[in-house]
C-alpha positions as CSV (number, residue, x, y, z in Angstrom):
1,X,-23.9,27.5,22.1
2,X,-24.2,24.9,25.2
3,X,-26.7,22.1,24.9
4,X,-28.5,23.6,27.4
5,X,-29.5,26.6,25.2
6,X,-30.3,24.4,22.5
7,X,-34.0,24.6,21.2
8,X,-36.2,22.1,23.0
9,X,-36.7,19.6,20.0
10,X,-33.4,19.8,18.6
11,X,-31.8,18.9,22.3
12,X,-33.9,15.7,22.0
13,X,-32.9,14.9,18.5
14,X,-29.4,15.3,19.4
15,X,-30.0,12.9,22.3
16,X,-31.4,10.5,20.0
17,X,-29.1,10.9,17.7
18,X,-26.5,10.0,20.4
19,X,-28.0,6.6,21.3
20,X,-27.4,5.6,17.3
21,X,-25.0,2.7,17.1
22,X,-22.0,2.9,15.0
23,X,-21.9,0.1,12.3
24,X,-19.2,-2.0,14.2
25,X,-21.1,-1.7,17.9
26,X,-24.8,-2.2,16.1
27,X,-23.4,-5.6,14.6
28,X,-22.0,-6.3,18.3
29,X,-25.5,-5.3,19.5
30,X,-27.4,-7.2,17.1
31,X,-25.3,-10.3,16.8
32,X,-22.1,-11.8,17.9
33,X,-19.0,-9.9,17.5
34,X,-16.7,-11.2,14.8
35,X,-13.7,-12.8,16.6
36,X,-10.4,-10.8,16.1
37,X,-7.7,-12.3,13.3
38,X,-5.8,-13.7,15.8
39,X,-8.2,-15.9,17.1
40,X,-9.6,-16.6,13.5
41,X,-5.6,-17.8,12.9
42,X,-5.8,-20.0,16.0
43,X,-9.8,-21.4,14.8
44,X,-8.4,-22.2,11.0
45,X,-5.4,-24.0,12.3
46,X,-7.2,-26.0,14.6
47,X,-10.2,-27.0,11.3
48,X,-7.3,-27.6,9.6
49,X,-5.8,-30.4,11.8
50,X,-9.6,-31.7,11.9
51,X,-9.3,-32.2,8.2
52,X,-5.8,-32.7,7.4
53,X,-4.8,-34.4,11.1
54,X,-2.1,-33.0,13.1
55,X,1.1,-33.6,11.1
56,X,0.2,-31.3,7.9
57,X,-1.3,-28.9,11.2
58,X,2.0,-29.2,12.8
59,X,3.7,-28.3,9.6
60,X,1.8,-25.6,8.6
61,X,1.6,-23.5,11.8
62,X,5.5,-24.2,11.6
63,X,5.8,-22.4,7.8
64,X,3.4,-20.0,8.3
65,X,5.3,-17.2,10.8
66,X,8.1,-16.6,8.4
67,X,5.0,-16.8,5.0
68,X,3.4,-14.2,7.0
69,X,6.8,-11.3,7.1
70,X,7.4,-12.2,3.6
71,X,3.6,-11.2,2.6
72,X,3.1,-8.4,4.8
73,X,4.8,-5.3,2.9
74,X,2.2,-6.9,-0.5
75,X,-0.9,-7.5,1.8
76,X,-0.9,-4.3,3.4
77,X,-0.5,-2.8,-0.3
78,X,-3.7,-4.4,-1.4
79,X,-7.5,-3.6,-1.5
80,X,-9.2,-5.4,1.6
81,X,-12.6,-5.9,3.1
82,X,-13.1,-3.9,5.9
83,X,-9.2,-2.9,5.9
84,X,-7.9,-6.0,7.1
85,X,-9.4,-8.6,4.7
86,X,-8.5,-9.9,1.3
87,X,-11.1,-11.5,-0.7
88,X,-10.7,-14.6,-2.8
89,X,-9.1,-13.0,-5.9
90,X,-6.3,-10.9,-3.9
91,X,-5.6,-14.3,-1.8
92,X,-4.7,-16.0,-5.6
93,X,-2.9,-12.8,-6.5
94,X,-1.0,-12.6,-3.5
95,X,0.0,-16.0,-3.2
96,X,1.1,-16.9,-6.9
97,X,2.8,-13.8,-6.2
98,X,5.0,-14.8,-2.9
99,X,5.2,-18.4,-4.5
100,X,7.2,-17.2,-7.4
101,X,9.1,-14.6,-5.7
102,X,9.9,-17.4,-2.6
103,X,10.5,-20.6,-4.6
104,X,10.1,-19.4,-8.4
105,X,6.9,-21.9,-8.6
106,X,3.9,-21.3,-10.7
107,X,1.8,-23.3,-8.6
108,X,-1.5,-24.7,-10.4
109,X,-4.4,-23.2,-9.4
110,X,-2.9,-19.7,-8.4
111,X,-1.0,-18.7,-11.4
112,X,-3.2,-16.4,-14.2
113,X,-2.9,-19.0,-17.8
114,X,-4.4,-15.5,-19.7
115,X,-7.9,-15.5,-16.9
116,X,-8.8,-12.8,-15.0
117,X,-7.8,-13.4,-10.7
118,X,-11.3,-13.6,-10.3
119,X,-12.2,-16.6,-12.7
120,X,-11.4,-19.6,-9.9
121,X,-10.9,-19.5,-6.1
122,X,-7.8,-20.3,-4.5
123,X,-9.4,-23.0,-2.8
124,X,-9.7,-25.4,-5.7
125,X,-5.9,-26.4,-5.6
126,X,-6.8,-28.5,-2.0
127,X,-9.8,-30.3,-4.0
128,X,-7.4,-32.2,-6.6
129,X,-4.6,-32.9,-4.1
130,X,-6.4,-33.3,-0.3
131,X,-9.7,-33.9,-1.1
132,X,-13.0,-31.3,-0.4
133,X,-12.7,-30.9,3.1
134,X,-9.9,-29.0,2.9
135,X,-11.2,-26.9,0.3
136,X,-14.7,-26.4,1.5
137,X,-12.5,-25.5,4.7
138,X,-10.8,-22.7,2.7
139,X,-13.8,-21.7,0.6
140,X,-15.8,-20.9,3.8
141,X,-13.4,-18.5,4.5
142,X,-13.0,-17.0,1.3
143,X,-16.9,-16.7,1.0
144,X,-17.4,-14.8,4.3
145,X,-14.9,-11.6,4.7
146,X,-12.1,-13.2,3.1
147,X,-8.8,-14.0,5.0
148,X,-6.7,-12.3,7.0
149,X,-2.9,-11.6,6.8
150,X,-2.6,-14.5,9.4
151,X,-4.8,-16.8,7.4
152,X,-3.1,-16.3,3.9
153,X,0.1,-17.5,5.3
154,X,-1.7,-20.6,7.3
155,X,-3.3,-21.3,3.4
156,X,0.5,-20.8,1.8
157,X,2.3,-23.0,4.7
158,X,-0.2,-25.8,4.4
159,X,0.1,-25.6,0.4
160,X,4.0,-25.8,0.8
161,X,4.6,-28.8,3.7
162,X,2.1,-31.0,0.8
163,X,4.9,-29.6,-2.2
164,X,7.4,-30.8,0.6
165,X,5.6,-34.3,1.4
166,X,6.0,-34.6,-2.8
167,X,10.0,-34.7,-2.3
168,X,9.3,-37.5,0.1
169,X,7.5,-39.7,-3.0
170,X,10.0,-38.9,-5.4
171,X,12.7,-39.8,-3.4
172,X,11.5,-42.9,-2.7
173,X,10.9,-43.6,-6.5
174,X,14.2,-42.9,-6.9
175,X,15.5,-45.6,-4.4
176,X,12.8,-47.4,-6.5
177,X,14.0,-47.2,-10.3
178,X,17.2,-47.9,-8.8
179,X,16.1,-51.0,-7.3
180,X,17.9,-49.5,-3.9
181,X,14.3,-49.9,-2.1
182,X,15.8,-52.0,0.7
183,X,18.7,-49.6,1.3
184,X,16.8,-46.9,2.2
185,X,17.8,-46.4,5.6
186,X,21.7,-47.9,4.9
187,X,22.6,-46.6,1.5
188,X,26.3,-45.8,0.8
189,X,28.0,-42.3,-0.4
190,X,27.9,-43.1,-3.9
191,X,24.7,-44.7,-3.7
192,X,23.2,-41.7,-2.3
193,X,24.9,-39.6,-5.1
194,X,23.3,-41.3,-7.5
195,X,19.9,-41.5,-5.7
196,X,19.9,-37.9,-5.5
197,X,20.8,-37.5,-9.5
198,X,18.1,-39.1,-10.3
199,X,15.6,-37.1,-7.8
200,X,16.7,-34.1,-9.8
201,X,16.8,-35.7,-13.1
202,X,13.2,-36.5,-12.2
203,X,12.4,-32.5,-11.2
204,X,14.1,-30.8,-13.7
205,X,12.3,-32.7,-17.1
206,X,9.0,-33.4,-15.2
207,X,8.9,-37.1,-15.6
208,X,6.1,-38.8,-13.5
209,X,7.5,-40.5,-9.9
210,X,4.9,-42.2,-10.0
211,X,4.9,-44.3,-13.4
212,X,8.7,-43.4,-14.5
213,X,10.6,-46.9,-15.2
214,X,14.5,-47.7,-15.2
215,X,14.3,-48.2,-18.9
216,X,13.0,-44.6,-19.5
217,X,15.5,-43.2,-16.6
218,X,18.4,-44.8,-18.2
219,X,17.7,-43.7,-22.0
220,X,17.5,-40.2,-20.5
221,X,20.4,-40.0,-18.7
222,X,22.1,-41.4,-22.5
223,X,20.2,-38.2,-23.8
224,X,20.9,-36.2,-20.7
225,X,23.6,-33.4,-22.5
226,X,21.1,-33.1,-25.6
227,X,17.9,-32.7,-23.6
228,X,19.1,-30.6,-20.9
229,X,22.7,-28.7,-22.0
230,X,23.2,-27.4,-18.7
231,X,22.8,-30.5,-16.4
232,X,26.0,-30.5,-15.2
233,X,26.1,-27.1,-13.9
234,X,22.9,-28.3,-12.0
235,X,24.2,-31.2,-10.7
236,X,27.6,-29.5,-9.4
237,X,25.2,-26.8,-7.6
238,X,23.4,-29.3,-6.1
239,X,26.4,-31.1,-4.6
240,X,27.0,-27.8,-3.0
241,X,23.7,-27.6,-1.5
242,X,24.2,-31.2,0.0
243,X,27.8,-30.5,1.5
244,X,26.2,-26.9,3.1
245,X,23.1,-29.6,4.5
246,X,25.0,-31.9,5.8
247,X,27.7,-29.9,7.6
248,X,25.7,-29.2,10.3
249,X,25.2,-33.3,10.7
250,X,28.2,-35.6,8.9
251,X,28.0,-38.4,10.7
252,X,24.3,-38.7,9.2
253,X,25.3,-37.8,5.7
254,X,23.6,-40.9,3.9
255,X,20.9,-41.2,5.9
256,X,17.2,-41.0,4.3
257,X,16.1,-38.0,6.9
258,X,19.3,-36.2,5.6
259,X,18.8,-37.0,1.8
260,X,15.5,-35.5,2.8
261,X,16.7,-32.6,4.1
262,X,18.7,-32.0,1.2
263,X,16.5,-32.0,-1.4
264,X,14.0,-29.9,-0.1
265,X,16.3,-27.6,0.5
266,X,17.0,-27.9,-3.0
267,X,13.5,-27.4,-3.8
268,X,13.3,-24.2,-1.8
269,X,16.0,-22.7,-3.6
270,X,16.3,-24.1,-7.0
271,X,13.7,-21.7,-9.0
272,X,16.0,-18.5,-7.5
273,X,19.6,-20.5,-8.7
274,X,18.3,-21.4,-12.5
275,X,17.1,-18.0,-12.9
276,X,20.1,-17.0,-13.8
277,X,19.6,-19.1,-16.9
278,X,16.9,-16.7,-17.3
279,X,18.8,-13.3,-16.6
280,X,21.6,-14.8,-19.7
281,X,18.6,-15.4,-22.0
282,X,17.2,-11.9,-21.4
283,X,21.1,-10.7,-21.8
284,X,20.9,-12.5,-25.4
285,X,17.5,-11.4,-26.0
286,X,18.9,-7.6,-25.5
287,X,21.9,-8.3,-28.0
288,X,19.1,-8.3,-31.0
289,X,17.0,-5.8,-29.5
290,X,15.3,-3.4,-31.9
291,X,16.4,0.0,-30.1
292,X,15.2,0.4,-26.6
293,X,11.9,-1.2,-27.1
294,X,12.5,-4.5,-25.0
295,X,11.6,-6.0,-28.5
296,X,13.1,-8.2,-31.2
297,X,12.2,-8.2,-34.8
298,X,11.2,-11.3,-35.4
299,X,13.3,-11.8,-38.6
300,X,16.3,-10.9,-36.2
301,X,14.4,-13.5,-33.5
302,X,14.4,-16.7,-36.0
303,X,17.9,-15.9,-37.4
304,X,19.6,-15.6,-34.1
305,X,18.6,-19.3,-34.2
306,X,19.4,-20.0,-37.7
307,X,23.1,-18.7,-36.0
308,X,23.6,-20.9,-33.4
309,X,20.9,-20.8,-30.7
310,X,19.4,-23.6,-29.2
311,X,16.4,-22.0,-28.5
312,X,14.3,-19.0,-30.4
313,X,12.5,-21.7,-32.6
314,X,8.8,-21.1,-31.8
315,X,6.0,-20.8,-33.9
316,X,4.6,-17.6,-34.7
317,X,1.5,-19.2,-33.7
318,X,2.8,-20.0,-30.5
319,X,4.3,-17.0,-29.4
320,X,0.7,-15.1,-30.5
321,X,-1.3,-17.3,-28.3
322,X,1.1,-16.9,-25.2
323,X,1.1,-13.2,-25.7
324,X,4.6,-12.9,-26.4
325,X,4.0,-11.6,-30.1
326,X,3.9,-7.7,-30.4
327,X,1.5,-7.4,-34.4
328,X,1.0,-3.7,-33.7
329,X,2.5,-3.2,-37.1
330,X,1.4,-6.4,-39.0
331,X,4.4,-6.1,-41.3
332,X,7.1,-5.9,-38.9
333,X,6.1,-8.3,-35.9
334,X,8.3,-8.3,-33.4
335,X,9.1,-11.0,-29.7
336,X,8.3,-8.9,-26.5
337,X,11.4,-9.9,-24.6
338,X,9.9,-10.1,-20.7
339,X,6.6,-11.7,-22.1
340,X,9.0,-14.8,-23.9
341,X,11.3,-14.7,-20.5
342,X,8.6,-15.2,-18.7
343,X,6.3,-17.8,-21.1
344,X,6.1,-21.3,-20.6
345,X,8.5,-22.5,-23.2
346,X,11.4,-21.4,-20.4
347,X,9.8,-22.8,-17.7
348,X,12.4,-26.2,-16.7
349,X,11.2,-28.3,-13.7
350,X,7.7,-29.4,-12.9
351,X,5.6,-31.2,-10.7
352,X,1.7,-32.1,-10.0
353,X,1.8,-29.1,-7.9
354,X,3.5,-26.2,-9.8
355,X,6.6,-25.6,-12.6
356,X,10.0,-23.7,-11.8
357,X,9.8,-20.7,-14.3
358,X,11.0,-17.3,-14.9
359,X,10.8,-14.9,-12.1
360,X,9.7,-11.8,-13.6
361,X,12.0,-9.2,-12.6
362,X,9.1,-6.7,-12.8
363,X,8.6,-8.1,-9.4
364,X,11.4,-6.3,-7.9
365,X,10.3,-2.7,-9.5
366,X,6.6,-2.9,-8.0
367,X,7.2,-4.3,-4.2
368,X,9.7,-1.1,-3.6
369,X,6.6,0.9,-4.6
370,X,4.7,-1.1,-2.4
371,X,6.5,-0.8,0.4
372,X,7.0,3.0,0.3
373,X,3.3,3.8,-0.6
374,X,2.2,1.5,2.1
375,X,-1.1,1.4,0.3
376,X,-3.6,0.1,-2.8
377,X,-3.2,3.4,-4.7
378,X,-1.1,6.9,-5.1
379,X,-1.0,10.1,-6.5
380,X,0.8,10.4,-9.9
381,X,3.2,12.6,-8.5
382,X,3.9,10.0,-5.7
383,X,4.2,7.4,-8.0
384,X,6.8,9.6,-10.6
385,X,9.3,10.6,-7.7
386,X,9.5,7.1,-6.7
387,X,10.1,5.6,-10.6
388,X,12.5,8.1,-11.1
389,X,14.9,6.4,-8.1
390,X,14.0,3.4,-9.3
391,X,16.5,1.6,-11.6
392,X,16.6,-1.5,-13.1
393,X,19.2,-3.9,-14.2
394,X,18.6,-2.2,-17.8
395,X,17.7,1.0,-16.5
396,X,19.8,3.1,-14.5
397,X,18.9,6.1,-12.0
398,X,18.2,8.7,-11.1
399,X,16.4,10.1,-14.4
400,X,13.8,12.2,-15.6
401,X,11.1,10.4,-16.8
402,X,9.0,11.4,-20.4
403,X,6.7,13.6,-20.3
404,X,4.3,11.0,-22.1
405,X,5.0,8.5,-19.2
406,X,3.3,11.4,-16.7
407,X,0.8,11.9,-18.8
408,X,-0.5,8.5,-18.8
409,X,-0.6,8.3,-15.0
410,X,-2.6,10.9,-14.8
411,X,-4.5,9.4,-16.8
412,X,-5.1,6.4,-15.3
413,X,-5.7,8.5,-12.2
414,X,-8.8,10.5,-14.0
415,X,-10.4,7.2,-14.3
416,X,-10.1,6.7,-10.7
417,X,-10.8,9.7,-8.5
418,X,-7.1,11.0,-9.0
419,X,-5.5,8.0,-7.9
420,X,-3.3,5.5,-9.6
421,X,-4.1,1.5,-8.4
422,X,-1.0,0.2,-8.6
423,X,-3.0,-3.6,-8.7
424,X,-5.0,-2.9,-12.4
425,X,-3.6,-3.7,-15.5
426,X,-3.5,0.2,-16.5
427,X,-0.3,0.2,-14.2
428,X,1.4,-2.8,-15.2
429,X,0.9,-1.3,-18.8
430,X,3.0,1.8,-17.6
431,X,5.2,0.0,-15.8
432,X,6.2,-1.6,-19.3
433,X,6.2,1.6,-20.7
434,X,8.9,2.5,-17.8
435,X,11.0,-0.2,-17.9
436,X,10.0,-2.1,-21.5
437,X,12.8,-5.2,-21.0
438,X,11.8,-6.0,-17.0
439,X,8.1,-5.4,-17.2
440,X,5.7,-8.1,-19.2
441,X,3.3,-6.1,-21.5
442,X,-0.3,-6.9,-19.7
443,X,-2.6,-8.4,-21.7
444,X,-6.1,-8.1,-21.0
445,X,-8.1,-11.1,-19.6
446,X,-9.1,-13.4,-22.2
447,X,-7.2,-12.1,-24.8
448,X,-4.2,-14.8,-24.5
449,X,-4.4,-18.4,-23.4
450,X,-1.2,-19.9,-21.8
451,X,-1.0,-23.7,-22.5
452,X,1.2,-26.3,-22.2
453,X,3.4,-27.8,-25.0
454,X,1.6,-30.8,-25.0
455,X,-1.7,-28.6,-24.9
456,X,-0.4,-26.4,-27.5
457,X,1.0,-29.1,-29.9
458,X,-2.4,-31.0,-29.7
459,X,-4.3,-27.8,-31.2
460,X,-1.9,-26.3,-33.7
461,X,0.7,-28.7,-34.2
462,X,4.3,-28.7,-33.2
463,X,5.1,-25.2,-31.8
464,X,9.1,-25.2,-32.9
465,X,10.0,-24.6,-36.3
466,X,12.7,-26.7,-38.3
467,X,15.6,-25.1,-39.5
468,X,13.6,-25.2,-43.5
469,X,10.9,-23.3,-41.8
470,X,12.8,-21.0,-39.8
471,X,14.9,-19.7,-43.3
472,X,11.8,-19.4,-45.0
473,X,10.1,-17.0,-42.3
474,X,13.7,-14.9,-42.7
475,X,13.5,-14.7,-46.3
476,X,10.0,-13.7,-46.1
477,X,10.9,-10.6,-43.9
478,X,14.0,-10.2,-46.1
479,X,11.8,-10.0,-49.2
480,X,9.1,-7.7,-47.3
481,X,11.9,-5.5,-45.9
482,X,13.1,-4.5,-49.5
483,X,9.2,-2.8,-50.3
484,X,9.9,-0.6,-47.3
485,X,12.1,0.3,-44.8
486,X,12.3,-0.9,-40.9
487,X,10.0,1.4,-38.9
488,X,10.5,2.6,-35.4
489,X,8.4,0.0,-33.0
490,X,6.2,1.8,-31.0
491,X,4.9,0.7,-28.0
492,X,1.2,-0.1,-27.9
493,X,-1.1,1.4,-25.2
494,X,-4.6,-0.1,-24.8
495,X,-7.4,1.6,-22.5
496,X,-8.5,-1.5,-21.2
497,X,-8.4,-1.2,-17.3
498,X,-9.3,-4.6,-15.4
499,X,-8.0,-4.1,-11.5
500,X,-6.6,-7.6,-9.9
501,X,-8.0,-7.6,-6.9
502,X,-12.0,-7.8,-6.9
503,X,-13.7,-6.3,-3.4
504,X,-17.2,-7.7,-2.7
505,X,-20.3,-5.0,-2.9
506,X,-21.2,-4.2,0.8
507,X,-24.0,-5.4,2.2
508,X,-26.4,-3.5,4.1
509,X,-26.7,-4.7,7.2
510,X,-30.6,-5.3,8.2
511,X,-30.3,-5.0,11.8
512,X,-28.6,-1.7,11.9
513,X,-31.1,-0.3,9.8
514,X,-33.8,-1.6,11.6
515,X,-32.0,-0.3,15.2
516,X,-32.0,3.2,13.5
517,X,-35.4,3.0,12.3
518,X,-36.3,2.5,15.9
519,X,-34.2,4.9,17.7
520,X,-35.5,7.1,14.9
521,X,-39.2,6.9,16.0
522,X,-38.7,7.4,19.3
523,X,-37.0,10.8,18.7
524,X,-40.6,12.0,16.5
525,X,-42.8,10.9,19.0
526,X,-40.2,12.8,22.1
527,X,-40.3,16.5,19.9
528,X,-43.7,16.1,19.0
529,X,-44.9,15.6,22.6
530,X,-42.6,18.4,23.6
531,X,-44.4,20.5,21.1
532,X,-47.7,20.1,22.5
533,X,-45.8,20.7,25.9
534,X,-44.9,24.4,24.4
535,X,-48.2,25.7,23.9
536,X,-49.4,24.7,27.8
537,X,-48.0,27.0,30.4
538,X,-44.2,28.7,30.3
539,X,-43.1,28.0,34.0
540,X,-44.7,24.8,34.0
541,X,-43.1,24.1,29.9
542,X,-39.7,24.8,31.3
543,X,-39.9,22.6,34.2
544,X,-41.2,19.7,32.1
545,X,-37.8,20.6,29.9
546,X,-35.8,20.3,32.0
547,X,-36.8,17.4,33.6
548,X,-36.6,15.8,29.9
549,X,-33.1,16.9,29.6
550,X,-32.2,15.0,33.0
């Protein structure tokens, strides 16, 4: 039917219907139009040199092109505002997230100690270490329609140049403590050597540039092979990493910019080279392992340590309030081996703005996903023909995955409209379940409380175990082991769903409504005064409808 044969009132109500604004054009209507990401990108960097001044602007704009290719397959995987958008908790998920995959840095502030991504804005790291401005700066942002892909990476680039302007203190407090202040700028080879070992020696046990004193620097370095067995494996790579540097420049090998240049290079790629500390642990961990659970017993836990390992000496208590304790059978507790990888008794150098950990290998299993689903969710189906191509270093492929494994994704995807979010704890539970020895097991927000050493030895006491404590915990499991036999160790599944990345409710925008409202009217009072038209005379009806349809 043409529009021309349309009844008389419902011609008009089309036409009005016609003159509604969409959503996007009523705001443009109503109000300005929101400026497009790019210029948002240009507007943030320019605040930011207004805050920060043009050196940390400089520096920032010059980080944050390569930030933004590393986040882009992860950002356009996650939920946004208005498509484009993340809001304040996917900024901290993203970012701890491209920190530790970059740099392996937990940086404080981003990283999760046990709280949901929602429980503190990103923001707050730039209130402790630049002052409000630069969060209130951030926080603005965060608090309108969140940030876009351009403005994530300007907020990572300007949080690494101030981790970078860090190596610039420590390395002067190591010319300091060894009372080389003066040869700065003229230092000799071995002078430089030694400068540089003591940078690191600094890093790697977390002792404070700012107080540290040549007395405490030289009874560590008499301590050095005891407190830190592998120091000289670090110090040989970072010789490498020096003669790479300064290659490019020899004849300004000494020199402070140089030295500079060196160790944050060093700091860029340190967290990736120790992680292969962290790959041998998990290697040892797997030698004890209790079938293919990616669990230890832990009587077979405390007496690997009784044999000969350095490490394996925490608490029960410890490992229960860092979620690395797996009590689903009370009587036959057993060490998840990715949530001790990954805890903060392995984590090695630190600084005021974040600690070189673990890089949890289940990093490597979900960004493939994320890159081929190109999206926040998938179908189950979608999400098994993937898995089963996806090996890891403990798991090979192709395979066929369990039947049990399917059924939990679908699942997961009844609870939401037969999709799967790959961002919710539901799916990092099943990604445990797929691969137990890469994947942490996800606790649920609030249920564990990552702390400190210091933090943790405060509250409960000392979280190691002597050697008398460690054969009494064996001979307690010996004991209990002869009342029954070992049981297989199932692997717990908890309905608790909790998704990462929180999108704000939508807000109904007043001014459309009221525009429609309008537009709304005017369409009753046209049909009903081309009713009363209708019941005058026919000729002269039609002429007066067609004239309205001009």
């Amino acid at each position: 039917m043409s529009v021309a044969m349309l009844p008389r009132a419902s011609t008009v109500a089309l036409l009005a219907f016609a003159l509604l604004p969409s959503p996007a054009s009523a705001g443009a209507f109503l109000s300005n139009q929101a400026p497009a990401a790019s210029q948002r990108g240009s507007d943030l960097l320019d605040e930011l040199e207004g805050v920060l001044g043009g050196s940390r602007r400089a520096a920032a704009e010059g980080r944050a092109a390569a930030f933004e290719d590393a986040m882009r397959p992860i950002f356009r995987s996650l939920p946004k505002a208005d498509g484009e958008r993340l809001p304040a908790s996917g900024v901290r998920y993203l970012l701890h997230r491209v920190f530790v995959e970059r740099h392996g840095w937990f940086v404080e502030g981003l990283m999760s100690r046990g709280d949901a991504w929602n429980a503190s804005s990103p923001a707050a790291f730039f209130a402790e270490h630049t002052g409000e401005a630069a969060e209130s700066l951030f926080e603005r942002r965060l608090g309108g329609a969140g940030l876009s892909l351009h403005e994530v990476a300007v907020f990572a680039a300007t949080l690494e140049s101030l981790v970078h302007e860090e190596t610039l203190e420590r390395l002067h407090a190591a010319f300091r403590v060894l009372s080389l202040d003066s040869k700065e700028a003229a230092a000799t080879e071995h002078e430089v050597e030694r400068v540089i070992d003591t940078y690191m020696l600094m890093l790697v046990l977390g002792l404070n540039h700012t107080t540290v004193s040549p007395s405490l620097v030289g009874r560590t370095w008499e301590n050095i092979d005891r407190i830190y067995p592998t120091w000289h494996e670090t110090q040989k790579w970072v010789r490498e990493v020096r003669k790479e540097v300064v290659s490019a420049s020899p004849e300004t090998r000494t020199s402070f910019g140089t030295t500079t240049q060196v160790l944050e290079e060093v700091a860029d790629r340190y967290g990736r080279w120790q992680d292969s500390e962290c790959i041998a642990l998990k290697e040892d961990l797997m030698q004890h392992e209790h079938g293919e659970t990616g669990r230890v017993l832990l009587k077979d836990f405390y007496g690997a340590a009784l044999n000969g390992s350095f490490q394996y000496t925490e608490s029960k208590e410890y490992l229960r309030e860092h979620g690395i304790l797996d009590e689903t059978n009370p009587s036959q507790p057993s060490v998840i081996i990715p949530n001790y990888v990954n805890g903060p008794s392995n984590c090695l150098a630190s600084s005021k703005f974040y600690s070189v950990c673990c890089i949890n290998e289940c990093e490597a299993l979900l960004k493939p996903l994320e890159r081929r689903i190109g999206a926040p969710d998938a179908l189950p189906s979608e999400i098994v023909e993937l898995a089963e191509r996806l090996p890891s270093a403990s798991v090979d492929a192709p395979r066929k995955l369990d039947a049990s494994l399917t059924q939990r994704l679908e699942e997961i995807a009844e609870r939401h409209g037969g999709r799967v979010p790959l961002h919710g704890r539901l799916f990092a539970q099943w990604m445990h379940h797929a691969y137990p020895r890469e994947c942490p097991f996800p606790h649920a927000s609030g249920a564990v409380q990552a702390s400190t050493r210091r933090e943790f030895s405060s509250s409960f006491g000392s979280h190691v175990l002597g050697e008398e404590a460690l054969r009494a915990e064996v001979d307690d499991f010996t004991l209990a082991a002869k009342a029954q036999s070992v049981q297989r160790v199932e692997l717990p599944w908890t309905s608790e769903e909790e998704l990462f990345v929180h999108l704000p409710q939508a807000k109904p925008r007043q001014g459309w409504l009221r525009h429609s409202v309008g537009v709304a009217a005017l369409a009753s009072m046209l049909v009903a005064t081309l009713r009363a038209a209708a019941t005058g005379s026919t000729s002269v009806g039609v002429r007066k409808s067609e004239k309205c349809l001009v």
